[in-house]
C-alpha positions as CSV (number, residue, x, y, z in Angstrom):
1,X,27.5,40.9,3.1
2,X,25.2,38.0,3.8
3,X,26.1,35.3,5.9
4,X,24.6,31.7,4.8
5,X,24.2,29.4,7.4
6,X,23.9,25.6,6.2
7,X,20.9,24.0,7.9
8,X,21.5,21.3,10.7
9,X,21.6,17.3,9.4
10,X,20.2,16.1,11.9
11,X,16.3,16.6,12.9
12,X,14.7,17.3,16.3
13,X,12.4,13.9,17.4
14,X,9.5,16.3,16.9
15,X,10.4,17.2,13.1
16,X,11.2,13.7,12.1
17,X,7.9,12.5,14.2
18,X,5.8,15.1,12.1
19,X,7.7,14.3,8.7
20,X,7.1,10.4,9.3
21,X,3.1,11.3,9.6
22,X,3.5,13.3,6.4
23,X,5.1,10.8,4.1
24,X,2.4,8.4,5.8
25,X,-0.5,10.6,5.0
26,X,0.8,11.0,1.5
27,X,1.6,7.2,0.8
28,X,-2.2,6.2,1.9
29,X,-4.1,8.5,0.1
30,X,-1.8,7.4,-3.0
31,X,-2.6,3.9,-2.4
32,X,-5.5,2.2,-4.5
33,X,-8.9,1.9,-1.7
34,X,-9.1,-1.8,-2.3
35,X,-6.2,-4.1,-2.7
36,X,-5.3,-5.3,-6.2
37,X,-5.4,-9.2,-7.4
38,X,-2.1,-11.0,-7.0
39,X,-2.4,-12.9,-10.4
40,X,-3.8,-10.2,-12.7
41,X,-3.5,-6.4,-10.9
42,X,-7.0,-5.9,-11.0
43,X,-8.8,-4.3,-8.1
44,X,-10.6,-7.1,-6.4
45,X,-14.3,-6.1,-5.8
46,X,-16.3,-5.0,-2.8
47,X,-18.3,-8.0,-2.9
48,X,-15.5,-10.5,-2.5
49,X,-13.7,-8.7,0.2
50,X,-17.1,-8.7,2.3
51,X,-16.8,-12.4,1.6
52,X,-12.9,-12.7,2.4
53,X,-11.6,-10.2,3.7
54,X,-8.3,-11.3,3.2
55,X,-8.8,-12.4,-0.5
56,X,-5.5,-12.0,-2.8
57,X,-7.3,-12.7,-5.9
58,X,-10.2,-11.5,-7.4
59,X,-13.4,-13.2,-8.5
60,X,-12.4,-14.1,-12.0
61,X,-8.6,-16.0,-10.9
62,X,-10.2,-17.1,-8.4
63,X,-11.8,-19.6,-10.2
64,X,-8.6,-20.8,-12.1
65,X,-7.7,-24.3,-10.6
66,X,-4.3,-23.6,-12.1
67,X,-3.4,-20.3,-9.5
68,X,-5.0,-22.1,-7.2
69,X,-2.9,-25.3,-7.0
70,X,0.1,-22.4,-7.4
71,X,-1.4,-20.8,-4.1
72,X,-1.1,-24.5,-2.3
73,X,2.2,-24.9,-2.9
């Protein structure tokens, strides 16, 4: 007969250490390389973000008055 043993519920430090790194790994190289726009989901550009490194929007809502004056307040 074979004997089934269940496996333990609880991980070593080590294996949740090395599973944390792997669903890390995994979620960046899922990720889009350059953030997306905050009003419209496009990718901003490469030339804005060498501008503003921080920018939220891309070049074309940028230029809305209407998103901006929603950013001010």
């Amino acid at each position: 007969m074979l004997t089934h043993e269940p496996a333990p519920l609880e991980l070593s430090q080590a294996d949740a250490v090395a599973l944390a790194e792997l669903i890390d790994a995994e979620l960046r190289s899922a990720s889009p390389s350059r953030p997306s726009c905050a009003a419209c989901g496009r990718e901003i550009d490469a030339a804005r973000l060498a501008v503003f490194a921080a920018a939220r929007r891309c070049t074309l809502c940028s230029g809305i008055p209407c998103l901006a004056r929603r950013r001010a307040l």
